[in-house]
N, C-alpha and C positions, 0 to 999 in steps of 0.2 A: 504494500500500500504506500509506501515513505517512495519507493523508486515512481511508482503512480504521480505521487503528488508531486515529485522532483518534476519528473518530464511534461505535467502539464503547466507546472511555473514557467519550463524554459516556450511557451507558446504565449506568454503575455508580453505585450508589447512595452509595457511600463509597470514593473512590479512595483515599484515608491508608491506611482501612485493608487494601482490596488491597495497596499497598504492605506494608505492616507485614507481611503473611503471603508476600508475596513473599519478602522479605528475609532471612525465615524458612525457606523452603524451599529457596533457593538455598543458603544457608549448611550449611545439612543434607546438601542436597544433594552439595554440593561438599565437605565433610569424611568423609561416609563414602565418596568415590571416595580417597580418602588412607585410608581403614581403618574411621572414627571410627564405634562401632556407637551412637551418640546418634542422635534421630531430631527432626524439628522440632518436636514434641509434646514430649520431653526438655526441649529447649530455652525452652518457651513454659513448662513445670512450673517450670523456673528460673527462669526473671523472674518470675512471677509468684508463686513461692515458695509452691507448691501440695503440692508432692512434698518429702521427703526422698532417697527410694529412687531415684537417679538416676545414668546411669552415670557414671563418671570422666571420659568425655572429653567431657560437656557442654560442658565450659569451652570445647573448641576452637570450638565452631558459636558460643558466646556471643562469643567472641573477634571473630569471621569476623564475627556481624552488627554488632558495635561498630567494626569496619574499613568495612564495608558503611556505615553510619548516616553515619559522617566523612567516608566519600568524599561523598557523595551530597548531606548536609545541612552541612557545613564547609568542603570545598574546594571542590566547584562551585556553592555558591551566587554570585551575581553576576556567571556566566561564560557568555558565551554558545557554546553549540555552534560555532560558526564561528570562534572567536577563540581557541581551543585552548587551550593549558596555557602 
C-alpha cells in the first residue's frame, strides 16, 4: 500500500500545494466536528484576506492549520519516522 501511495504522489503535479489544501481541509474539517460553522473556503478568505464577511470562529481552523504547519514543518523536520519523538 506505502509503494501504492508513493507512485500515485509521483502523478501530482504540485504536491506543496496538495498539501497546502490538505491542511486546509482537515482543519475545517476537524473544527466543525467541535461545532465550528467556518468552512475551509472561510479559512483560505482569511489568509488571503479576500473576505471581510467571515464567521467568528474562522480563527479556530486558522489556529488548527498554524498547529498543523508547526507540527509538520518545525518539529518533524530532521526526524526520521523510525527514530520517534
Amino acid at each position: 500500500m506505502l509503494g501504492k501511495l508513493d507512485g500515485i504522489t509521483q502523478l501530482l503535479p504540485d504536491i506543496d500545494f496538495v498539501l497546502f489544501m490538505y491542511i486546509r481541509k482537515d482543519a475545517a474539517s476537524s473544527s466543525q466536528i467541535e461545532g465550528t460553522r467556518a468552512t475551509m473556503i472561510d479559512a483560505i478568505e482569511a489568509e488571503s484576506k479576500t473576505s471581510e464577511k467571515l464567521p467568528d470562529d474562522v480563527d479556530d481552523i486558522l489556529h488548527y492549520i498554524h498547529a498543523l504547519n508547526y507540527g509538520f514543518f518545525s518539529r518533524l523536520s530532521g526526524i526520521s519516522i523510525s527514530q520517534g519523538f
